[in-house]
C-alpha positions in Angstrom: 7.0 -1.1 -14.9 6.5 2.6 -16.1 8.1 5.1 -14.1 9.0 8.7 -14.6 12.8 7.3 -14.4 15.0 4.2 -13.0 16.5 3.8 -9.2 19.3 5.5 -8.4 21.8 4.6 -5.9 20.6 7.9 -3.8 17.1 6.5 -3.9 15.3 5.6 -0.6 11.9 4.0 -0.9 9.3 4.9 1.5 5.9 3.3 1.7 2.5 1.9 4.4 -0.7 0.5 4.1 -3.3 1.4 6.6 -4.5 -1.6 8.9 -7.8 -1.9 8.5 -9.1 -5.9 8.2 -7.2 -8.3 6.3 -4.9 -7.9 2.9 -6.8 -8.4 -0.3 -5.4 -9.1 -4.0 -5.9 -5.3 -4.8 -3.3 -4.6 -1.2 -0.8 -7.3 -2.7 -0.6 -6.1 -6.6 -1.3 -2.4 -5.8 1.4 -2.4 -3.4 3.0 -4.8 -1.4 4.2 -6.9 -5.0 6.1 -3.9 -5.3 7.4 -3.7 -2.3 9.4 -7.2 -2.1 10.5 -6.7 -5.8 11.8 -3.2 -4.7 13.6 -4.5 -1.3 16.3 -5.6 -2.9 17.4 -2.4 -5.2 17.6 0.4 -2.5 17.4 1.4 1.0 13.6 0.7 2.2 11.2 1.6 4.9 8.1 -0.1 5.2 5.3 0.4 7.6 2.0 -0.3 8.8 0.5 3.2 9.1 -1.4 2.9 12.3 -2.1 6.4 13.0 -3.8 7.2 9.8 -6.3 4.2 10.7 -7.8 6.5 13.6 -9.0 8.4 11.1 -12.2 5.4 10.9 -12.0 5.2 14.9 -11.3 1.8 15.6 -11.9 -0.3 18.7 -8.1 -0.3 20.2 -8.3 -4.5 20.2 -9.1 -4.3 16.7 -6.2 -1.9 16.0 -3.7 -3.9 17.8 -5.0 -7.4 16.3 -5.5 -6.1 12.4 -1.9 -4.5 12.8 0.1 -7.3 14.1 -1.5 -9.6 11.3 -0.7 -7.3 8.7 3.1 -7.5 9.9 2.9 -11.2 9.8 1.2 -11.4 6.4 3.9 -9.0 5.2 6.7 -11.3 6.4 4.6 -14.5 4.8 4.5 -12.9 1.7 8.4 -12.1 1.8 9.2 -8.8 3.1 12.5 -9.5 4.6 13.1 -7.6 7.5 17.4 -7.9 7.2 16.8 -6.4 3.6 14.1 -3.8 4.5 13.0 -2.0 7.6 9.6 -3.1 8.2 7.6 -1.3 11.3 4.6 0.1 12.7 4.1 3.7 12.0 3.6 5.2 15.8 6.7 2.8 17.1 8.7 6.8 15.7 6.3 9.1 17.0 8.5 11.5 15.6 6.2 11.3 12.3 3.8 13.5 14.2 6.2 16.3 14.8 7.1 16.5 11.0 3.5 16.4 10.1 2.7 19.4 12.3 5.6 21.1 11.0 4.1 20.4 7.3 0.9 21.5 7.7 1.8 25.2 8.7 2.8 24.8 4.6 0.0 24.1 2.5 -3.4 26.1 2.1 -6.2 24.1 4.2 -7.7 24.2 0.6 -5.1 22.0 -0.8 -6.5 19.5 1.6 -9.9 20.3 1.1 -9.4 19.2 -2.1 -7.3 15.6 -1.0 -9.5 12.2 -2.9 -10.3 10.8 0.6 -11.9 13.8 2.1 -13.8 14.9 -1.0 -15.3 11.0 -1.1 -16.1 11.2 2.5 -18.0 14.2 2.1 -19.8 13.1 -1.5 -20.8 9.7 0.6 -22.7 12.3 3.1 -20.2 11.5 5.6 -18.8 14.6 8.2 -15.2 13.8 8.0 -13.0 14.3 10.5 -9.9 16.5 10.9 -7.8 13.6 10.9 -9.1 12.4 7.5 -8.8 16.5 6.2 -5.1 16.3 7.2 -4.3 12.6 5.8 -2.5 13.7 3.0 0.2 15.7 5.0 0.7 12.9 7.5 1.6 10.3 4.5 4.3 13.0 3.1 5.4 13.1 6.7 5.7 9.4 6.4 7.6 9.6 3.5 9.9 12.3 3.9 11.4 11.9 7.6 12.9 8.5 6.0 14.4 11.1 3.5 12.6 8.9 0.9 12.7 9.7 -2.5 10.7 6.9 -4.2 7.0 5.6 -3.0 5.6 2.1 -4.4 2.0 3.1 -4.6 -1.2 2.8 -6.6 -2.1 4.4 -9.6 -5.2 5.7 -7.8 -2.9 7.3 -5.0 -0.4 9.2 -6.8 -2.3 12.5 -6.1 -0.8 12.5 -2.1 2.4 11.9 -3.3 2.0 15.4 -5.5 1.4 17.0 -2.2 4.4 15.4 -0.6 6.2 16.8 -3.8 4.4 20.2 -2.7 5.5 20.4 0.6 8.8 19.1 -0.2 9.6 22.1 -2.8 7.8 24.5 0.0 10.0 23.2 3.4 13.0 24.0 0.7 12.1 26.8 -0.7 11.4 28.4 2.6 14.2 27.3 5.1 17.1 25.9 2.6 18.7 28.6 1.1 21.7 26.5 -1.2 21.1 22.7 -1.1 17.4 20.9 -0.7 17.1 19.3 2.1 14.1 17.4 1.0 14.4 15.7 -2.3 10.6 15.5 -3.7 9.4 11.8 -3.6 8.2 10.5 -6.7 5.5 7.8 -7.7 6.7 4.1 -8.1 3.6 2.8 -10.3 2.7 -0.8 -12.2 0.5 0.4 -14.7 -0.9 -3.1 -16.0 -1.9 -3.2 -12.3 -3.0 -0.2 -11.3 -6.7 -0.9 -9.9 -6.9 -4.6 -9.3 -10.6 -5.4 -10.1 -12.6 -6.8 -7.8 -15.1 -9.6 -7.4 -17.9 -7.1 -9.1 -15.3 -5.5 -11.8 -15.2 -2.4 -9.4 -11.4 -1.3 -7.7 -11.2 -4.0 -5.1 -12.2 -2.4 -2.4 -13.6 -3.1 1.6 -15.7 -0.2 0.8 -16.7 -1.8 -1.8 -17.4 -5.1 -0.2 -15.7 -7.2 -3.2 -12.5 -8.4 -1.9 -10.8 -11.9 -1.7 -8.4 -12.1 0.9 -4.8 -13.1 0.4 -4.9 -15.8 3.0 -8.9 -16.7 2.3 -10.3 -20.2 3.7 -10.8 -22.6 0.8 -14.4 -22.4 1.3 -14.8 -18.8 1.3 -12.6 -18.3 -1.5 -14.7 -21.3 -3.5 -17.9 -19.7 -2.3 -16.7 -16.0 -3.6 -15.6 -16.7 -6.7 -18.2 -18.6 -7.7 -20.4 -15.6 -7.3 -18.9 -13.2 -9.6 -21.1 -12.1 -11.9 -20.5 -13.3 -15.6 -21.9 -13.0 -18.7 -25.0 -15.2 -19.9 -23.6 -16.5 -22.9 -24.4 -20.0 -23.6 -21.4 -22.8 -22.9 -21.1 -23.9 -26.8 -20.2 -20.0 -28.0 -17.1 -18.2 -27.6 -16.8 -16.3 -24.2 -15.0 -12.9 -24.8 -11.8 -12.7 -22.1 -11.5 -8.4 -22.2 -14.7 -8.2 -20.6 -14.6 -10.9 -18.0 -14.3 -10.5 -14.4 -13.1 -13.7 -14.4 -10.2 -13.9 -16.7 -9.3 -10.2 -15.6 -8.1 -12.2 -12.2 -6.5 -14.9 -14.2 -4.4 -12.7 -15.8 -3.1 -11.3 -12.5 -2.2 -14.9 -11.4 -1.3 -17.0 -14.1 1.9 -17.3 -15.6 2.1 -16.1 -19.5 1.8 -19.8 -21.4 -1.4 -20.9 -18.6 -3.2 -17.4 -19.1 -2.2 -17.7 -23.0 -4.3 -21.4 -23.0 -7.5 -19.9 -21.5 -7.9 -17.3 -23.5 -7.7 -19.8 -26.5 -10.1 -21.4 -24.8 -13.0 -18.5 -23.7 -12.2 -17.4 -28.0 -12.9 -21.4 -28.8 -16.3 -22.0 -26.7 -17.4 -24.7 -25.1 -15.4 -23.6 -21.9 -17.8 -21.7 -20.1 -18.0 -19.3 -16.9 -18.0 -22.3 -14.2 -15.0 -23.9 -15.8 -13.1 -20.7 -15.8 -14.0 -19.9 -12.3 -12.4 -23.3 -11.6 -9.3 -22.5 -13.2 -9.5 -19.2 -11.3 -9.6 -21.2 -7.8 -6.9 -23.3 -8.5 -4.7 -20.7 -9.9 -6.0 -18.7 -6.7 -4.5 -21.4 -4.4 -1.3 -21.8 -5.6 0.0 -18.4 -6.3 -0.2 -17.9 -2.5 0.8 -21.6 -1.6 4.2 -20.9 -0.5 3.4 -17.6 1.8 0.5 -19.7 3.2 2.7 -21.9 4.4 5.2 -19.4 6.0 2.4 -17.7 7.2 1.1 -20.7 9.3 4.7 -20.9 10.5 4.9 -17.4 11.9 1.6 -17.8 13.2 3.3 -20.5 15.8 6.3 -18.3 16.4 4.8 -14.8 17.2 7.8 -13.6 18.2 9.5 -13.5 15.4 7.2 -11.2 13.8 7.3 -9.1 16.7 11.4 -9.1 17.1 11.0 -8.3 13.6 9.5 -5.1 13.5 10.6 -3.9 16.8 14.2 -4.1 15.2 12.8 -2.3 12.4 11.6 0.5 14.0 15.0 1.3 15.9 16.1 1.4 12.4 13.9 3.7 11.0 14.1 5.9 14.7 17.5 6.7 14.4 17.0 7.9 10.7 13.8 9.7 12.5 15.8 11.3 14.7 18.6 12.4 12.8 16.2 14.4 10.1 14.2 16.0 13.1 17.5 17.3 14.4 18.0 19.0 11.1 14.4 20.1 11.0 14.3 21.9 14.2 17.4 23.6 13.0 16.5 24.5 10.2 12.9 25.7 11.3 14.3 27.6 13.9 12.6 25.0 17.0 16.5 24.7 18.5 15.7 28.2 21.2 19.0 27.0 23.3 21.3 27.7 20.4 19.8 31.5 20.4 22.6 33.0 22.6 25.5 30.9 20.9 
């Protein structure tokens, strides 16, 4: 891991994914990887950030559906809920409140400038205000935990500036002595940073090149089997740097099997089909365990729903307790004007 600097005993990690389809290998080493290694160092808040999937206007069955299965996969992957609050973003509604409060501090052009509205508008889309204001939401997210440390990709680390932003701005403005935000700061795997996906590309929905966590055998077979590879003949060497192929392997191999193919795409006579094989099988087995405590919560639904409802009374009371101080502070307390 490379970091700006190591947890700290003060630290509180903070951190969602939106809900939108199922998780993909660039979901689980972008993010939630980090997430289970992380539950056990600090005080954690995890969520499924509901609101900010309005922002694509979803049908409300495939809102609910897509965010109760990304609770279960969470919990199948091993996000303990008695180590880490895990929840669903509009369970503390209070989120919205902060976020309001937050965007009467940053210049609309700060936003204007956020990496999801600019692509938006260069694909030609008309994005919406929801989309314009993302950015403050997620430091809304962040913040009302208190959190001070958020597991996220590489490519994301330019919301978490802005959360930085309007943490030094709520302080600057209404603390006069102590902060009462302390300014989150990136959690970041480098070696991981963009997972490629099945065309080299970021893995991506928008891109259409993802391989789902919990794939069919089939699908994954039929997927991987189409990546694109080089056409170099089977008897010469293969080069591994500029594989699609191997760039996968090395994200689920352990260090003596990856070692061994590599040998092998330097020795020749391997080839693209075998290495796609050993990409399958390795593909199965990494996940074999969650698959299986995946099709057990898929029996007991309950459990993941007891789960996260516990988790969000968590999280609410720590909601709660910062919105107090915020309305305070911001001056949103008129009863206390004749005391």
């Amino acid at each position: 891991m490379t970091n700006l600097k190591p947890l700290e005993p003060h630290d509180i990690i903070s951190s969602g994914i939106k809900p939108t389809g199922v998780l993909h290998y660039g979901n689980y080493f972008g993010a939630i990887r980090q997430y289970i290694n992380l539950q056990d160092t600090a005080e954690a808040f995890y969520f499924i950030v509901d609101y900010h999937a309005l922002t694509t206007l979803p049908t409300p069955d495939t809102l609910r559906v897509d965010t109760f299965r990304m609770a279960l996969d969470w919990i199948a992957l091993g996000l303990d809920p008695d180590k880490a609050s895990l929840f669903v973003q509009s369970d503390v509604p209070e989120v919205t409140e902060l976020a309001w409060i937050f965007s009467n501090l940053l210049p609309a052009g700060d936003l204007e400038r956020g990496v999801s509205f600019k692509d938006a508008k260069q694909r030609g889309d008309t994005p919406n205000a929801g989309l314009l204001n993302y950015p403050v939401l997620q430091a809304a997210d962040i913040l009302i935990y208190r959190g001070s440390v958020v597991p996220v990709g590489k490519d994301q680390t330019q919301n978490i500036e802005i959360a930085k932003r309007i943490a030094n701005r709520f302080n600057r403005r209404f603390t006069s002595d102590k902060p009462y935000f302390h300014p989150p700061r990136p959690w970041v795997i480098e070696e991981v940073a963009v997972v490629p996906g099945l065309d080299g590309q970021k893995m991506s929905k928008s891109y259409n090149n993802t391989i789902a966590i919990f794939e069919e055998p089939e699908v994954l077979r039929k997927k991987v089997m189409a990546i694109p590879t080089a056409s170099t003949p089977l008897s010469e060497p293969m080069d591994p740097d500029s594989d699609h192929v191997f760039s996968l392997i090395r994200l689920v191999g352990d260090e003596e099997t990856v070692s061994s193919i590599r040998d092998s795409y330097l020795r020749g006579g391997f080839g693209f089909r075998r290495a796609k094989e050993e990409l399958i099988n390795l593909l199965e087995s990494y996940f074999a365990d969650a698959r299986e405590r995946r099709d057990e919560l898929v029996a007991k639904p309950d459990v993941v729903r007891d789960a996260m409802v516990a988790g969000a009374e968590r999280a609410r009371v720590r909601a709660q307790e910062t919105m107090r101080d915020v309305r305070e502070l911001t001056g949103l307390n008129w009863k206390n004007a004749a005391r």
